[in-house]
C-alpha positions in Angstrom: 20.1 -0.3 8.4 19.4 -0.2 4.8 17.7 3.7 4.0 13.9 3.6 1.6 12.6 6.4 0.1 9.2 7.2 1.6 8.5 9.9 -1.0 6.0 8.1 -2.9 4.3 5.4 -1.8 1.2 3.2 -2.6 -0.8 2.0 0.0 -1.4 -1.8 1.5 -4.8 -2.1 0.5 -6.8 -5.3 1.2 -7.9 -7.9 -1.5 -6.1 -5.3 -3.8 -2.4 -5.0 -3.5 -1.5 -8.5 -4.2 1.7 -9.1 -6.3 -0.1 -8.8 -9.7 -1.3 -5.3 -8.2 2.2 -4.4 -7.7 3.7 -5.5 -10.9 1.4 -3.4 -12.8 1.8 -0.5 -10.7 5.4 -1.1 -11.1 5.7 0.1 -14.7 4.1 3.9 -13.7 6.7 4.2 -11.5 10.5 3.0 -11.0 10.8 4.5 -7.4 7.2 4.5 -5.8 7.6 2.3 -2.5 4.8 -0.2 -2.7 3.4 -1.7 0.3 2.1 -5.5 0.5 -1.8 -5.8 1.8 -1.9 -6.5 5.3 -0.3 -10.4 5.8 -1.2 -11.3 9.8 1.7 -12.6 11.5 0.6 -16.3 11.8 -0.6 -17.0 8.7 3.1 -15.8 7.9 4.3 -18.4 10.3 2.0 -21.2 9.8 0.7 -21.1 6.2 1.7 -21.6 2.7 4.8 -18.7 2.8 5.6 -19.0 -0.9 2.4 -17.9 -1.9 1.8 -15.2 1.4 5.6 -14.1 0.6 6.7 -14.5 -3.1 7.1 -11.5 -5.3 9.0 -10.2 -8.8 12.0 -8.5 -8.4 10.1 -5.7 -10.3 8.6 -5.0 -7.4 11.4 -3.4 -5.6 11.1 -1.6 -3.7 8.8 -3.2 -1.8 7.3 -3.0 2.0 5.6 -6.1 3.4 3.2 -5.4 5.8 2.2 -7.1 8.6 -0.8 -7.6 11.1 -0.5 -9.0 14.8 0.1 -7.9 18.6 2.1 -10.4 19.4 5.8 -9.2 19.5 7.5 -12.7 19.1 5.5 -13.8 16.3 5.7 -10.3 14.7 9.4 -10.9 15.2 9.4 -14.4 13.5 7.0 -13.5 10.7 9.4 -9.9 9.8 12.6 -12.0 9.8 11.0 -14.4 7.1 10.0 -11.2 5.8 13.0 -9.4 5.6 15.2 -13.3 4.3 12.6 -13.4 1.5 13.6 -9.7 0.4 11.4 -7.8 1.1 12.8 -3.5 1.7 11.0 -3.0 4.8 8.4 -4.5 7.2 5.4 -2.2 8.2 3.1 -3.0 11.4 -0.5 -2.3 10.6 -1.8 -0.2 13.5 -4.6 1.4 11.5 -7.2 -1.3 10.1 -10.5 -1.1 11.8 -12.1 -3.6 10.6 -14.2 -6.0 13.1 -12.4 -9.0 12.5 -8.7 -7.3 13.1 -10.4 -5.6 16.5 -11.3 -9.4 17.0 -7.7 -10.3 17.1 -6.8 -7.4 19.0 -4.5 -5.8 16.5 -4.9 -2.9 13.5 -6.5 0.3 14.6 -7.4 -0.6 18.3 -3.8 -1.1 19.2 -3.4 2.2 19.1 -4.5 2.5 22.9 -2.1 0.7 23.8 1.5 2.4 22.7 3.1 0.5 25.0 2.6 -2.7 23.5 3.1 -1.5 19.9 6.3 -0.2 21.3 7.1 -3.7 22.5 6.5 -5.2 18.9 8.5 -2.3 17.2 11.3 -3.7 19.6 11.0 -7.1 18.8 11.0 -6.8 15.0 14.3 -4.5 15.0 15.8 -7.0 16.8 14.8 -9.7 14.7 15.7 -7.7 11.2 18.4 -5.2 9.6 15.7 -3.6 7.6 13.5 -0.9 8.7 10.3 -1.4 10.5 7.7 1.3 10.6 4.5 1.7 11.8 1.3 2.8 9.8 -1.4 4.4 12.2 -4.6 6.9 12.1 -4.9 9.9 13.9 -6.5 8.7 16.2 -9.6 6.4 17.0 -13.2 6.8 18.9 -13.1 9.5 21.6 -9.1 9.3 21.4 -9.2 11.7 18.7 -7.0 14.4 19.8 -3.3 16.2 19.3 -2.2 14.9 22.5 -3.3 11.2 22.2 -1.3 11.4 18.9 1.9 13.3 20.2 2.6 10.6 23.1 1.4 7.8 20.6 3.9 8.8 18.6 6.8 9.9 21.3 6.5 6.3 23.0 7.0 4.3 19.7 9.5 6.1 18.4 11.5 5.4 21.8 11.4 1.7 20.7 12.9 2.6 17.5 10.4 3.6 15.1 11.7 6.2 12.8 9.0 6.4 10.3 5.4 6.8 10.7 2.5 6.4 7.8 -0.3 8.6 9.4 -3.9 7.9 7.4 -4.8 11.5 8.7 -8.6 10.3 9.4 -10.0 8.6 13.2 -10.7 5.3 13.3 -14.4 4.6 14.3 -14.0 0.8 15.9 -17.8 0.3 16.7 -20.1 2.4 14.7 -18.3 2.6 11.1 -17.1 -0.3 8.2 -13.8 -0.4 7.2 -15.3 1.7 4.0 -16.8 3.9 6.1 -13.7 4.4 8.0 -12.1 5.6 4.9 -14.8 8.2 4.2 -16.5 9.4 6.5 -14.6 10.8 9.2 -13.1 14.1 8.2 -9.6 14.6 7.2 -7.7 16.4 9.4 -4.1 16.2 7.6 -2.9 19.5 9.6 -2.3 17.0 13.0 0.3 14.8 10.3 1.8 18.1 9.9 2.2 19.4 13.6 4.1 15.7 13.9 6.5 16.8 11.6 6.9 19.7 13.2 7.3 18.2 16.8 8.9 15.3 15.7 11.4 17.1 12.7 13.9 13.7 13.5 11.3 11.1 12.3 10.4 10.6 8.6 6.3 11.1 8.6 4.2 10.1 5.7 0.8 10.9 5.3 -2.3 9.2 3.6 -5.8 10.1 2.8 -8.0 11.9 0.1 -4.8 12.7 -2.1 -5.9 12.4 -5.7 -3.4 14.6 -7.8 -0.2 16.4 -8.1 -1.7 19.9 -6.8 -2.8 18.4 -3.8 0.6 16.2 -3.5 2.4 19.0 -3.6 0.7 20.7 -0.7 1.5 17.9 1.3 5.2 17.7 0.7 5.6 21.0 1.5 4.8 19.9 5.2 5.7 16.3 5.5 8.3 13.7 3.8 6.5 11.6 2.1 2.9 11.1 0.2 1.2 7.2 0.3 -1.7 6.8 -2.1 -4.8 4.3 -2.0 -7.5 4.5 -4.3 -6.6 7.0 -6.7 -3.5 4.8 -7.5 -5.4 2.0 -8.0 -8.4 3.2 -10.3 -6.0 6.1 -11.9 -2.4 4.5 -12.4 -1.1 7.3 -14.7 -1.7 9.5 -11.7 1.7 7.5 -10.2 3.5 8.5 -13.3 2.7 11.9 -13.1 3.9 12.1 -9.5 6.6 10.3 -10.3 8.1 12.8 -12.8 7.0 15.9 -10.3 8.5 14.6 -7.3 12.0 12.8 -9.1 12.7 14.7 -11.3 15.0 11.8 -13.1 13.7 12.1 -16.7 11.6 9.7 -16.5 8.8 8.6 -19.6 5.5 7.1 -18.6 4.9 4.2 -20.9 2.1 4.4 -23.4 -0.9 2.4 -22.5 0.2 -0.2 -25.7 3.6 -0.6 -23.8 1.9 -1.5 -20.7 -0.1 -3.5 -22.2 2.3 -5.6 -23.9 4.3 -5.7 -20.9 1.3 -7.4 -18.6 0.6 -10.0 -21.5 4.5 -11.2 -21.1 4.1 -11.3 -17.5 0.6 -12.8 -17.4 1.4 -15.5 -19.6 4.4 -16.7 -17.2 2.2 -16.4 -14.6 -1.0 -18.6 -16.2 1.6 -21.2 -17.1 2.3 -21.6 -13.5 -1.5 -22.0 -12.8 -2.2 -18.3 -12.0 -6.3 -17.7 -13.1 -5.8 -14.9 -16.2 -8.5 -12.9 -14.4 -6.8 -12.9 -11.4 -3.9 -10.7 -13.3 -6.7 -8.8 -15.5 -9.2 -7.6 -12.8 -6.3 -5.2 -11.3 -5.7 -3.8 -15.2 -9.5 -1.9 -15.4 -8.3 1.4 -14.3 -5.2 1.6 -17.1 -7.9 4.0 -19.5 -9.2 6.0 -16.8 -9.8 9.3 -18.4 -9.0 8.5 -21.6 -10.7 7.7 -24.6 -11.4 3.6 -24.8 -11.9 2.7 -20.9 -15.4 1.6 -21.0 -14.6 -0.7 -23.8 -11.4 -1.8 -22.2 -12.6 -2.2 -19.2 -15.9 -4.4 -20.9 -13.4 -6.3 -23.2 -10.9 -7.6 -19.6 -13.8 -8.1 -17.8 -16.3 -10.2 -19.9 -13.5 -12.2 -21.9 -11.5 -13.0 -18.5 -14.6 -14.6 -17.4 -15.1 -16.8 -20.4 -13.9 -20.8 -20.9 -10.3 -21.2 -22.0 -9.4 -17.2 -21.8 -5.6 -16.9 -22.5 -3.5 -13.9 -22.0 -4.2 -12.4 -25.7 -7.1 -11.1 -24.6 -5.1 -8.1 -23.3 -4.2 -7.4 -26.4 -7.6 -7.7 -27.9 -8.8 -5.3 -24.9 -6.2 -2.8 -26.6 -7.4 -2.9 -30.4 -11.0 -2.5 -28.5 -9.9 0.2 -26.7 -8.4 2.2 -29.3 -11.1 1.3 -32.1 -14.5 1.8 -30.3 -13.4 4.6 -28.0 
């Protein structure tokens, strides 16, 4: 079974991840393990899999993440996963979203181990690459150490060797999926204690992690880091992990290099029929904290959304960035 570096990772996030997401993140970080969103197992099987599936080769490495509870059709959907290239294949056991709990899978299938452990089987058997589970600590009243522990023990008997821990409960009735990532606290001691009790697996945790102090902490207790958010709105902050955690010498690129780089790739893209602001509306966060990001972020947003926009307005965004600060 091919081995993936779970040191860094970006998280599957919904309506945000898709592969123009990743291509950009991409150039903060040569190593970061990026994750797909969430792709549910029958759309996989039925739908329109060069679109649900297709990715750069930049991307590598790259996790595709999956949603379902049905073992054979998770099976199916992770073998056309894995043929298509993709590094790994995660199972979503952590969305709480009412439409997921509609389709009995995400976050709710966490009370029922048994049956993620019967999915975990079903996709290793199905693919040589690894398949790994990403969970909360817990959800409703089943928010406890020992709920988690034997969670944990019974899918890792079905082969599951590395576990993504968003170290916050799911709330299925009361909470939105927004919600869910905010207001309950995080308790990212009980992804340590797994590590602890479980020193064999490879455990990951997720949640509130916003910079390299606070990354550090973490991997001083666990194996890996996955970022949501803060990756997304702050890209720079993967390039600064990068070079902490690597160590590989390493050079963020400017924010003109980046720059240059998405106009290349967004103009292959819009000649295959890709909308420009499809590409731009992922690129708002690239000035975050620097001087220029309101008027970069007005320039992408109001001249994507314009008649006949090509992908020089990037470059425009730039010389508005750096000229009106």
């Amino acid at each position: 079974m091919n081995s993936v570096d779970h040191r860094l990772c970006v998280a599957p996030m919904l309506d945000w991840t898709d592969r123009h997401c990743r291509y950009f993140l991409r150039l903060f970080s040569p190593r970061l393990l990026l994750y797909t969103e969430m792709i549910v197992a029958q759309a996989v099987l039925r739908g329109d899999r060069a679109r649900l599936l297709g990715f750069d080769p930049a991307e590598h490495p790259l996790a595709l993440q999956l949603g379902g509870a049905d073992p054979a059709r998770l099976a199916a959907a992770a073998a056309l996963g894995a043929a298509a290239g993709y590094d790994e294949v995660n199972l979503n056991v952590g969305c709480p979203s009412d439409r997921v709990q509609n389709a009995s899978f995400g976050a709710c299938l966490m009370a029922r181990p048994a049956l993620v452990a019967e999915c975990i089987r079903a996709m290793r058997a199905a693919v040589a690459v690894p398949v790994t589970v990403k969970c909360r600590t817990g959800i409703d009243e089943l928010d406890h150490w020992e709920f988690l522990r034997d969670f944990v023990a019974e899918v890792a008997a079905a082969g599951c060797a590395t576990f993504i821990v968003h170290a916050r409960k799911a709330v299925l009735a009361d909470l939105s999926p927004k919600e869910n990532r905010e207001v309950p606290p995080l308790d990212h001691a009980r992804v340590w204690r797994l590590k602890r009790e479980f020193p064999a697996l490879t455990i990951i945790v997720n949640g509130g992690l916003r910079s390299v102090a606070q990354v550090a902490v973490q991997l001083g207790q666990v194996d890996g880091v996955m970022l949501g958010r803060e990756a997304y709105h702050n890209p720079y902050v993967l390039a600064d992990l990068h070079r902490a955690i690597f160590a590989d010498g390493f050079e963020p690129p400017a924010p003109a290099a980046v720059v240059r780089a998405m106009q290349e790739y967004a103009e292959r893209q819009v000649a295959s029929g890709t909308p420009l602001r499809a590409i731009t509306r992922h690129l708002l966060g690239l000035f975050s904290g620097r001087p220029g990001a309101r008027a970069w972020r007005h320039a992408l947003t109001e001249g994507a959304s314009r008649p006949g926009a090509t992908p020089a307005l990037l470059a425009a965004a730039l010389v508005s960035a750096t000229t009106r600060g």
